[in-house]
GULOMAR-49976 format. One record per residue (C-alpha): residue number from 1; residue in three letters; x, z, y. Coordinates in steps of 0.5 Angstrom, whole numbers, plus 500, padded with zeros to 3 digits. Layout:
! residues N
<r><num>NUM</num><residu>ALA</residu><xx>X</xx><zz>Z</zz><yy>Y</yy></r>
...
This chain:
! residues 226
<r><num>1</num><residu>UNK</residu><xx>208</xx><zz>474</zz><yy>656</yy></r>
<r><num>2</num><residu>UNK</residu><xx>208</xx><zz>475</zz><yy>649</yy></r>
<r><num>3</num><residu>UNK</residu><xx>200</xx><zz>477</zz><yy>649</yy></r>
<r><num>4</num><residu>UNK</residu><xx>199</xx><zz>471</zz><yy>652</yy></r>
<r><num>5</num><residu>UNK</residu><xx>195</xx><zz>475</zz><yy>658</yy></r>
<r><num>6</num><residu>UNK</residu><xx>197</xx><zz>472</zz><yy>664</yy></r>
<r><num>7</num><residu>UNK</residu><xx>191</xx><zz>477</zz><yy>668</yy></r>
<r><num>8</num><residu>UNK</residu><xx>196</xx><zz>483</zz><yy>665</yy></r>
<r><num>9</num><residu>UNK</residu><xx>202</xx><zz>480</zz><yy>669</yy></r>
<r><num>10</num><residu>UNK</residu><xx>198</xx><zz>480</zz><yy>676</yy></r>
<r><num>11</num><residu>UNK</residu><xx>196</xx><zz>487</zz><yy>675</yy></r>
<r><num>12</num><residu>UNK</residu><xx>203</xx><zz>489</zz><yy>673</yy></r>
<r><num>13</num><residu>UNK</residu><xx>207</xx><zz>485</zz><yy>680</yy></r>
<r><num>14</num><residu>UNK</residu><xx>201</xx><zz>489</zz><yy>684</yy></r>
<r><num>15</num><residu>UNK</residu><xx>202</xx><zz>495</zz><yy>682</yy></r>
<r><num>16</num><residu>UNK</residu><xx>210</xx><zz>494</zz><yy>682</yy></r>
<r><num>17</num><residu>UNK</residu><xx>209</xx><zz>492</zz><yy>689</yy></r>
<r><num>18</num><residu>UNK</residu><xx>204</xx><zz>496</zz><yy>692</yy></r>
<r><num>19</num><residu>UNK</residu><xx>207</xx><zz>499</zz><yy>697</yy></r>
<r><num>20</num><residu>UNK</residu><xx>205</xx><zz>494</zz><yy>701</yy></r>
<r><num>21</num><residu>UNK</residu><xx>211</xx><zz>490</zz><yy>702</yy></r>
<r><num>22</num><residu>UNK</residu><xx>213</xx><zz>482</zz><yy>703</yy></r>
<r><num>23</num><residu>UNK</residu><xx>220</xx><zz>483</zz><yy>701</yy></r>
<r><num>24</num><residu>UNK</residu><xx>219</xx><zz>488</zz><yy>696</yy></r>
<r><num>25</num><residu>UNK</residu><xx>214</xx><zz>483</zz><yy>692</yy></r>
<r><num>26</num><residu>UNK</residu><xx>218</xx><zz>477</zz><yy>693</yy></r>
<r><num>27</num><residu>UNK</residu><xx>223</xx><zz>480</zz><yy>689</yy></r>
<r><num>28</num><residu>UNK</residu><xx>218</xx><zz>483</zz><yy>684</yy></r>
<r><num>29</num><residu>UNK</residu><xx>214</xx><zz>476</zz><yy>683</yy></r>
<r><num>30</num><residu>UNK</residu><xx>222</xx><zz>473</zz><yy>681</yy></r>
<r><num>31</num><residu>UNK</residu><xx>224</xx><zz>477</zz><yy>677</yy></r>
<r><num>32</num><residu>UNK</residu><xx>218</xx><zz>478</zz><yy>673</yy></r>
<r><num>33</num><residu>UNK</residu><xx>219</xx><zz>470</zz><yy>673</yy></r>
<r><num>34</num><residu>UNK</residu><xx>226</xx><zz>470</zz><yy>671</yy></r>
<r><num>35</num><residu>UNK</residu><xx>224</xx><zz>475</zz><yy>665</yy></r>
<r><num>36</num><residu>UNK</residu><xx>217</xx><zz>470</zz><yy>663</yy></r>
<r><num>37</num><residu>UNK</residu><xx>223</xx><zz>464</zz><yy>662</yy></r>
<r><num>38</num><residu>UNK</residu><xx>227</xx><zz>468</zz><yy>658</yy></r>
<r><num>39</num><residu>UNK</residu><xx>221</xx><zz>471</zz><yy>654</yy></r>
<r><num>40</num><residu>UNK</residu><xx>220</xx><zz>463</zz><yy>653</yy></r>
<r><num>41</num><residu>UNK</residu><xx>226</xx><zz>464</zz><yy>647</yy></r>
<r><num>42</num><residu>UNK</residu><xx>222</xx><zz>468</zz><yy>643</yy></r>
<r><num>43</num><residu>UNK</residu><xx>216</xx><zz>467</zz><yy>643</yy></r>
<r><num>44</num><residu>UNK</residu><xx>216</xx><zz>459</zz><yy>645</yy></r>
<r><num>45</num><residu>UNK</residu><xx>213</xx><zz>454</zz><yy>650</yy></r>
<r><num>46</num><residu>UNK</residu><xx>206</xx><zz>454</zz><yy>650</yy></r>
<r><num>47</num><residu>UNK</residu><xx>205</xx><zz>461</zz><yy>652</yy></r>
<r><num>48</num><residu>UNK</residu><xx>210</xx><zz>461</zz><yy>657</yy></r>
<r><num>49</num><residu>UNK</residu><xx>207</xx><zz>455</zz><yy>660</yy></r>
<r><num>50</num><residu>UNK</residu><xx>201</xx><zz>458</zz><yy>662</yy></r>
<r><num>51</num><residu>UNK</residu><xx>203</xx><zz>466</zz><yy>664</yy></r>
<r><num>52</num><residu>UNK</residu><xx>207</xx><zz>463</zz><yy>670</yy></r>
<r><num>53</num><residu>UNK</residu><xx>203</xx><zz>458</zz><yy>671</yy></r>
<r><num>54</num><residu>UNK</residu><xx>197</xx><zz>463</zz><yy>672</yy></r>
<r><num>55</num><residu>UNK</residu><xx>202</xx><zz>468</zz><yy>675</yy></r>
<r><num>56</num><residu>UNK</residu><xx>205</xx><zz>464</zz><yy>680</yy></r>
<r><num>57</num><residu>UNK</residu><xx>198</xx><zz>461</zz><yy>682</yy></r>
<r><num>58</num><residu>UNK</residu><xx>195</xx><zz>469</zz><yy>683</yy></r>
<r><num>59</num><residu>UNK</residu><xx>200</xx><zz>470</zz><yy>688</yy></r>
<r><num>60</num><residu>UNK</residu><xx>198</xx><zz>470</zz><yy>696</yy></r>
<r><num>61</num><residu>UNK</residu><xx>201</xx><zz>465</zz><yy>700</yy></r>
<r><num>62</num><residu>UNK</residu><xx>206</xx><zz>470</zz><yy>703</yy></r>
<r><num>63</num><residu>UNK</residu><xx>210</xx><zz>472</zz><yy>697</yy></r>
<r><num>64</num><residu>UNK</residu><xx>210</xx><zz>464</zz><yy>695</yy></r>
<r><num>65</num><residu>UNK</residu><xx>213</xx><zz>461</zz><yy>700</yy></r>
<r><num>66</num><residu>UNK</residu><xx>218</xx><zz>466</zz><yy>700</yy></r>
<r><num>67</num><residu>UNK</residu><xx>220</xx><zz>464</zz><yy>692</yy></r>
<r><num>68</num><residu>UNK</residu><xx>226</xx><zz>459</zz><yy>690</yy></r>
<r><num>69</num><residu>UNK</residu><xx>225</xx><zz>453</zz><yy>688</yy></r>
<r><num>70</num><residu>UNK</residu><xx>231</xx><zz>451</zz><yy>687</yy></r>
<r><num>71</num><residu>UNK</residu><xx>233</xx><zz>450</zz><yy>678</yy></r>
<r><num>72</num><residu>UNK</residu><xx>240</xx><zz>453</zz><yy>677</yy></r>
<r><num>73</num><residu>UNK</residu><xx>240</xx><zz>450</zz><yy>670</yy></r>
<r><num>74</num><residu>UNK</residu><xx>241</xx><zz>444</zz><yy>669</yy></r>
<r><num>75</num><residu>UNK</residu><xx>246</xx><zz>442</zz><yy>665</yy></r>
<r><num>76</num><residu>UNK</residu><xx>251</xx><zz>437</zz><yy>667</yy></r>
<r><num>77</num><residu>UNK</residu><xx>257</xx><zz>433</zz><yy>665</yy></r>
<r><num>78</num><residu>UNK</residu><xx>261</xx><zz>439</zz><yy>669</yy></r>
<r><num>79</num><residu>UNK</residu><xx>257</xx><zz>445</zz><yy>668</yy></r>
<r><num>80</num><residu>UNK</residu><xx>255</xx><zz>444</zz><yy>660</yy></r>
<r><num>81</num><residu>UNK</residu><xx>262</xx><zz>447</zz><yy>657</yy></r>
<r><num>82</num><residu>UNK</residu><xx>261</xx><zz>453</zz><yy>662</yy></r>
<r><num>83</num><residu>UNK</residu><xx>254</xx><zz>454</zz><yy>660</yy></r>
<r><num>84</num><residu>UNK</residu><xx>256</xx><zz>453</zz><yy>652</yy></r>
<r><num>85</num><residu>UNK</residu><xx>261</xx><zz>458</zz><yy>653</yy></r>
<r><num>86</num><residu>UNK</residu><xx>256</xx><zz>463</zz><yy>657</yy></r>
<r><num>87</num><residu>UNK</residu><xx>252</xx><zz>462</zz><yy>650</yy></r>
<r><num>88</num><residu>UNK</residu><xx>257</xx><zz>463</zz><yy>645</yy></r>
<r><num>89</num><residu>UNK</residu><xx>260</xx><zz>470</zz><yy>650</yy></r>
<r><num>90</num><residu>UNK</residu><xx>253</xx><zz>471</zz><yy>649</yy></r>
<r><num>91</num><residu>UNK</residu><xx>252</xx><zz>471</zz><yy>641</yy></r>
<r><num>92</num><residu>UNK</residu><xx>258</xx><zz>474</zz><yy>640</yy></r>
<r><num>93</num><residu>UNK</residu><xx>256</xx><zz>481</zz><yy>645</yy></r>
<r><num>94</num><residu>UNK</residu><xx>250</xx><zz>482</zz><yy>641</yy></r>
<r><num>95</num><residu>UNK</residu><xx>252</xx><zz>480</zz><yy>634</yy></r>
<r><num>96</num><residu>UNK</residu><xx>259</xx><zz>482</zz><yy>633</yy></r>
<r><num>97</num><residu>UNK</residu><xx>262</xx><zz>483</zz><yy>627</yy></r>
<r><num>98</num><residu>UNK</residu><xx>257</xx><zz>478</zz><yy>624</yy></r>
<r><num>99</num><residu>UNK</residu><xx>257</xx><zz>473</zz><yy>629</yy></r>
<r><num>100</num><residu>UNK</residu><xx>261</xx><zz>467</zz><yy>625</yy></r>
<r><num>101</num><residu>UNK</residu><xx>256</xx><zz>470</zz><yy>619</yy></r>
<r><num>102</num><residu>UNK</residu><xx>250</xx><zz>469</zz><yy>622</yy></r>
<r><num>103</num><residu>UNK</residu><xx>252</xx><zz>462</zz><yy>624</yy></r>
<r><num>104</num><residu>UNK</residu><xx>253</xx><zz>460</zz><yy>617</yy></r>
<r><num>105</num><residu>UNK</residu><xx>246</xx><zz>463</zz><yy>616</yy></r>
<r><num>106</num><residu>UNK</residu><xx>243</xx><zz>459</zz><yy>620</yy></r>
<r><num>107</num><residu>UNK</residu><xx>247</xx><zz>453</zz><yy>619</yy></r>
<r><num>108</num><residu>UNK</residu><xx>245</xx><zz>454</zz><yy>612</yy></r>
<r><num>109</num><residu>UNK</residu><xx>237</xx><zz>453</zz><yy>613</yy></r>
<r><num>110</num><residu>UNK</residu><xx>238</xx><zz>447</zz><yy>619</yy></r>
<r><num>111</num><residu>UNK</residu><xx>245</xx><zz>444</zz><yy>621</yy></r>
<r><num>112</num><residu>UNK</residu><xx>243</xx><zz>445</zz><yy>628</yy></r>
<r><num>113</num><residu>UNK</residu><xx>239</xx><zz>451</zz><yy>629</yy></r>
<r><num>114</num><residu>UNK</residu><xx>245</xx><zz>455</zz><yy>631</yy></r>
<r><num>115</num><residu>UNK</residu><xx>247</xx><zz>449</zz><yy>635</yy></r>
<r><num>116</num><residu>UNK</residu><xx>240</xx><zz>450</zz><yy>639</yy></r>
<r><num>117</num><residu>UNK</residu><xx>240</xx><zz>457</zz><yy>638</yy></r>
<r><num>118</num><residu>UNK</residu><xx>247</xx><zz>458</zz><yy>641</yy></r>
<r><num>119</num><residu>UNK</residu><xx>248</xx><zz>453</zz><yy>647</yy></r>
<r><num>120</num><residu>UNK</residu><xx>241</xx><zz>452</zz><yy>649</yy></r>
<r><num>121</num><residu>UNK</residu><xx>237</xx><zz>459</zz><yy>648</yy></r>
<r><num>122</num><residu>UNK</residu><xx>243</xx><zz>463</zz><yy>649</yy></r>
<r><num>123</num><residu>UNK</residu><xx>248</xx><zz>459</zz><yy>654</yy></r>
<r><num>124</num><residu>UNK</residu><xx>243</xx><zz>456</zz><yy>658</yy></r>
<r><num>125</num><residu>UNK</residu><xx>237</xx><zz>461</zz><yy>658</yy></r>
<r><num>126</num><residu>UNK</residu><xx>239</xx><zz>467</zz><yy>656</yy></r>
<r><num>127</num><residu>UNK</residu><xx>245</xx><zz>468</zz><yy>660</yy></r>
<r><num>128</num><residu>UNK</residu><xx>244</xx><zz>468</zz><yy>667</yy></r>
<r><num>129</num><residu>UNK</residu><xx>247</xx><zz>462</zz><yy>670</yy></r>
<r><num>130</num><residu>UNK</residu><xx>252</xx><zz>462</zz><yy>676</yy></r>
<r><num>131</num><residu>UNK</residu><xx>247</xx><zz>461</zz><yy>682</yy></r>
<r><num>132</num><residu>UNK</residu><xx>246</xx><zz>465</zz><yy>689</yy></r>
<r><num>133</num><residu>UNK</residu><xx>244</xx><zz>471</zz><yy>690</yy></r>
<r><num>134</num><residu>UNK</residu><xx>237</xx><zz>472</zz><yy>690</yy></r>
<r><num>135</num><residu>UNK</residu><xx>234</xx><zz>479</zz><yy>690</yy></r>
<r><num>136</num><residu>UNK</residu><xx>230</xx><zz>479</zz><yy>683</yy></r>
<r><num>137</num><residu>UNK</residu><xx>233</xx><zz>473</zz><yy>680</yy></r>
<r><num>138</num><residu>UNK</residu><xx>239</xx><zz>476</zz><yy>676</yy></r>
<r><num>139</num><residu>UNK</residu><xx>235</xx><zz>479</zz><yy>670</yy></r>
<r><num>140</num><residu>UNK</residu><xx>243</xx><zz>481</zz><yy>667</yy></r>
<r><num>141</num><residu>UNK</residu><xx>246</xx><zz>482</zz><yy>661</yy></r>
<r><num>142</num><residu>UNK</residu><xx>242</xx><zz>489</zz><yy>658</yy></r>
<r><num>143</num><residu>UNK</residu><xx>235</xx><zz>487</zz><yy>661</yy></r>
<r><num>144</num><residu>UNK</residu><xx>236</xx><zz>481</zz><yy>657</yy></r>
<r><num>145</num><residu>UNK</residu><xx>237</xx><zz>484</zz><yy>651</yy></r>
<r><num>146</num><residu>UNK</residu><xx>231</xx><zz>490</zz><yy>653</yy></r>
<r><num>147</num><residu>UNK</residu><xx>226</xx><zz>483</zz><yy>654</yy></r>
<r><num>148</num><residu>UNK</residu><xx>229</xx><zz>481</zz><yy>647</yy></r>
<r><num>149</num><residu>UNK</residu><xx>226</xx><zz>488</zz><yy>643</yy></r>
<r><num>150</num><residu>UNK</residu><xx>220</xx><zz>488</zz><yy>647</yy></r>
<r><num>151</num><residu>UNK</residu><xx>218</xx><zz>481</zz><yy>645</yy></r>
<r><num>152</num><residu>UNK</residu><xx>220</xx><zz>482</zz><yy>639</yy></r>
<r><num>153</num><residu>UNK</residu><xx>217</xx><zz>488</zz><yy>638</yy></r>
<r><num>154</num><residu>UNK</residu><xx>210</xx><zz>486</zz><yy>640</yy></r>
<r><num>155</num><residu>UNK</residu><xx>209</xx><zz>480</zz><yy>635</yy></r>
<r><num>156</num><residu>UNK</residu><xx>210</xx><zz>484</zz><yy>630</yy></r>
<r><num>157</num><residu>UNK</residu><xx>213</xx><zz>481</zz><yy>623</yy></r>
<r><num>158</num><residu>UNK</residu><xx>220</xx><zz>479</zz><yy>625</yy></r>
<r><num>159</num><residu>UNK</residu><xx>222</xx><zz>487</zz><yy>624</yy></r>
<r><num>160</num><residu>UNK</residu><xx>229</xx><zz>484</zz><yy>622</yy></r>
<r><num>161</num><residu>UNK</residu><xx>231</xx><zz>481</zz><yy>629</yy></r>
<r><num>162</num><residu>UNK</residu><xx>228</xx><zz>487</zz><yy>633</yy></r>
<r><num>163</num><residu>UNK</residu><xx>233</xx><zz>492</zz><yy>630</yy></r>
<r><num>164</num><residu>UNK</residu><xx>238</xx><zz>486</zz><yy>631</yy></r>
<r><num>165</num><residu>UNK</residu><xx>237</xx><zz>487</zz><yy>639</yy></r>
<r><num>166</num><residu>UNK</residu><xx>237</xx><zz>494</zz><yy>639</yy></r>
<r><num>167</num><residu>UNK</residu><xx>243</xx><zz>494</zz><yy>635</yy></r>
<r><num>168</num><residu>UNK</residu><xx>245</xx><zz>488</zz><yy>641</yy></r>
<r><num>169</num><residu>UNK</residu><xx>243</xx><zz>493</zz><yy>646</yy></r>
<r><num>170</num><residu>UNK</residu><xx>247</xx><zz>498</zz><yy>645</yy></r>
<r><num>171</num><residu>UNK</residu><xx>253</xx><zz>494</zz><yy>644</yy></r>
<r><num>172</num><residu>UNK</residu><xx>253</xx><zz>492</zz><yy>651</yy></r>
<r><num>173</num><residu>UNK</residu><xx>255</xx><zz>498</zz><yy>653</yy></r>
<r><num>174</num><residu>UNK</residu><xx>261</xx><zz>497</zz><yy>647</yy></r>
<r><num>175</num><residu>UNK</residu><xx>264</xx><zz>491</zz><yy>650</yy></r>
<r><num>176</num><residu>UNK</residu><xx>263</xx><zz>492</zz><yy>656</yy></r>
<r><num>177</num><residu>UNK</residu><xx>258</xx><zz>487</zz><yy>659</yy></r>
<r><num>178</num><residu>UNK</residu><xx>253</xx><zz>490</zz><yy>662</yy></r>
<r><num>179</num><residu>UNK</residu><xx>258</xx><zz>493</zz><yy>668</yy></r>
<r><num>180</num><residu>UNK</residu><xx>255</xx><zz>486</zz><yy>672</yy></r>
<r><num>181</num><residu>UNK</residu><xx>248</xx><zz>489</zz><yy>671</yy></r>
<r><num>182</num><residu>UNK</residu><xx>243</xx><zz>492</zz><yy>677</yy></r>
<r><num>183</num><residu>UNK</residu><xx>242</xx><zz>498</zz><yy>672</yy></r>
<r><num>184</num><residu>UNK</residu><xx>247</xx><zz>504</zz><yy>673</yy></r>
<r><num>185</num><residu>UNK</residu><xx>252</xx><zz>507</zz><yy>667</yy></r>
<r><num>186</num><residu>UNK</residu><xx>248</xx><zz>512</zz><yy>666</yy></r>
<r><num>187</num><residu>UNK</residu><xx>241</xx><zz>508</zz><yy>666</yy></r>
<r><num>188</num><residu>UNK</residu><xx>245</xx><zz>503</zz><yy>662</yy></r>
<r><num>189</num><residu>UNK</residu><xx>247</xx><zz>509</zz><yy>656</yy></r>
<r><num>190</num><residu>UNK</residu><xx>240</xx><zz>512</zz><yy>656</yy></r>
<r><num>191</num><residu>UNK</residu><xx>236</xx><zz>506</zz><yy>655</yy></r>
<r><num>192</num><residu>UNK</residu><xx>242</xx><zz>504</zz><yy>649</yy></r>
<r><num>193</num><residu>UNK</residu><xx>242</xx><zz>512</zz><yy>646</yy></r>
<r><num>194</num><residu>UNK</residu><xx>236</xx><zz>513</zz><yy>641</yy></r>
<r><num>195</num><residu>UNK</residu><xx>232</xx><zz>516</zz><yy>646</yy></r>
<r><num>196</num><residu>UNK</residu><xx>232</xx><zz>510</zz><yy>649</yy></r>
<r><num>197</num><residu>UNK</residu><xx>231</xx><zz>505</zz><yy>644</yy></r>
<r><num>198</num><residu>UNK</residu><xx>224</xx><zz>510</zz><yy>641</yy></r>
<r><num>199</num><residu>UNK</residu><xx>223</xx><zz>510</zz><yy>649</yy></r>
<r><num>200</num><residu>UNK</residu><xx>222</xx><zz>501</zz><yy>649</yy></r>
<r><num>201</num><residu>UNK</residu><xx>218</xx><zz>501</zz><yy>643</yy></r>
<r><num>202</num><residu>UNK</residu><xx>213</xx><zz>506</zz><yy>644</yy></r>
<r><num>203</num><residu>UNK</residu><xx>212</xx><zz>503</zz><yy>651</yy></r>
<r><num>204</num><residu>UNK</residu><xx>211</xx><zz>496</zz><yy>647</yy></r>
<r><num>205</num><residu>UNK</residu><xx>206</xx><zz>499</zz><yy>642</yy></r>
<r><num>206</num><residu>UNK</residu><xx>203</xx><zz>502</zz><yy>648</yy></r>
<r><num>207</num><residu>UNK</residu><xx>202</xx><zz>495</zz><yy>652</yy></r>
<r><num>208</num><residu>UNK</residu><xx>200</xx><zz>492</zz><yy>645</yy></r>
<r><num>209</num><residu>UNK</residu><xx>195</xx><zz>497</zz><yy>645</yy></r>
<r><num>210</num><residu>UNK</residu><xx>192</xx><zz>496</zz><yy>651</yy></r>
<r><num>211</num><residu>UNK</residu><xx>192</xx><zz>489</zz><yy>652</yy></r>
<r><num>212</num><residu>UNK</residu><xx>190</xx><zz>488</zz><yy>645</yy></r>
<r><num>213</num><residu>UNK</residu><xx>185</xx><zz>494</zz><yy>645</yy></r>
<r><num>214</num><residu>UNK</residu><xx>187</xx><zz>496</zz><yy>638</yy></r>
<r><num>215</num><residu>UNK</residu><xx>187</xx><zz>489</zz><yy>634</yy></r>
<r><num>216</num><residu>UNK</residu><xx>194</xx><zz>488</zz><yy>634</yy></r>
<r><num>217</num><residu>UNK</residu><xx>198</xx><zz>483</zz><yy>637</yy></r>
<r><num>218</num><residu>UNK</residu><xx>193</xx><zz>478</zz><yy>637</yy></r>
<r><num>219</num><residu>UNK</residu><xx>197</xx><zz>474</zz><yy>642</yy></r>
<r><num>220</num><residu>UNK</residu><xx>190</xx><zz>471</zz><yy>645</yy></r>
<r><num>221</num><residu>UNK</residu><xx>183</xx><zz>471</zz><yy>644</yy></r>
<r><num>222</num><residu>UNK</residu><xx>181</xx><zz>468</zz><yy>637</yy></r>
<r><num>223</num><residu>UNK</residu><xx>175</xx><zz>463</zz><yy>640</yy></r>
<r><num>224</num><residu>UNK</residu><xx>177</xx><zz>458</zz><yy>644</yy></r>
<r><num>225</num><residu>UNK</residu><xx>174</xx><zz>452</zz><yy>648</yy></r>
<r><num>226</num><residu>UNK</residu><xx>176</xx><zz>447</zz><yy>644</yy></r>
């Protein structure tokens, strides 16, 4: 996503579902959906856009039909002070003990930056909505901030924000908020512990590697038709 590669996206659903199996690609194409809206908050529309645009189209019919197409973010005059409160648990989780700090930080270069931030990237993005059990569609709390680091990771020039998220990562497992996740405690602390921390960003580097074959984050050819 963050490399603009949509062809990227198809190969990996592929091999994520090789086995052959309907439901198990089904499940695979909504949570790499789930995860493609939510890398949106980090590196903006127009990339998201097109990635799932193209992602969805390279689907076979089978596995679309089999896709929900209900939204489970639409806010509402009885479900708004939910969603800001999802965010503001959200925020708190990853940057405490400098959450109110950070704010000021913020507010200080745009009064309503943090508002942005905070209610519609963190509480209506971010943060899993309450929605059907969809198998595939619940990204959770630790694989949100994993999103995060890779994201992050692969732009390249926002160093201060990548290790702000590993920091966040492993404070998941401090509050206690990763417990809902699909990951199992032990999965959880490993991906949370230094091992696993270097694990995601050599894994990122290696993707950026490939993807970009060897000129960096480029995001997308420099020739365009326009």
């Amino acid at each position: 996503m963050t490399m603009n590669s949509p062809e990227s996206l198809t190969e990996l659903h592929r091999l994520a579902s090789g086995n052959g199996n309907v439901k198990t690609a089904i499940m695979n194409a909504e949570t790499m959906r789930e995860v493609g809206l939510k890398c949106m908050g980090f590196n903006g529309v127009p990339r998201t856009i097109n990635c799932l645009n193209a992602f969805r189209s390279s689907l076979s019919e089978e596995v679309g039909r089999g896709l929900t197409i209900k939204p489970s973010r639409m806010p509402s005059s009885e479900n708004i002070e939910d969603a800001k409160k999802r965010g503001h648990t959200l925020w708190n989780s990853i940057y405490r003990p400098f959450e109110t700090k950070l704010v000021e930080k913020l507010a200080y270069s745009h009064p309503d930056l943090p508002v942005h931030i905070i209610n519609s990237e963190y509480g209506l993005l971010f943060a899993d909505p309450p929605r059907d059990a969809i198998p595939g569609q619940r990204v959770g709390r630790i694989a949100t901030s994993v999103v995060a680091v890779a994201c992050l990771r692969a732009q390249t020039g926002v160093g201060p924000q990548v290790t702000s998220h590993l920091f966040g990562l492993r404070k998941a497992l401090d509050d206690g908020t990763w417990k809902e996740d699909v990951q199992n405690e032990d999965g959880a602390r490993w991906l949370a512990s230094d091992e696993g921390g270097i694990w995601i960003l050599e894994s990122v580097d290696k993707i950026v590697e490939a993807i970009g074959r060897g000129e960096g984050s480029t995001f997308a050819p420099t020739t365009s038709k326009l």
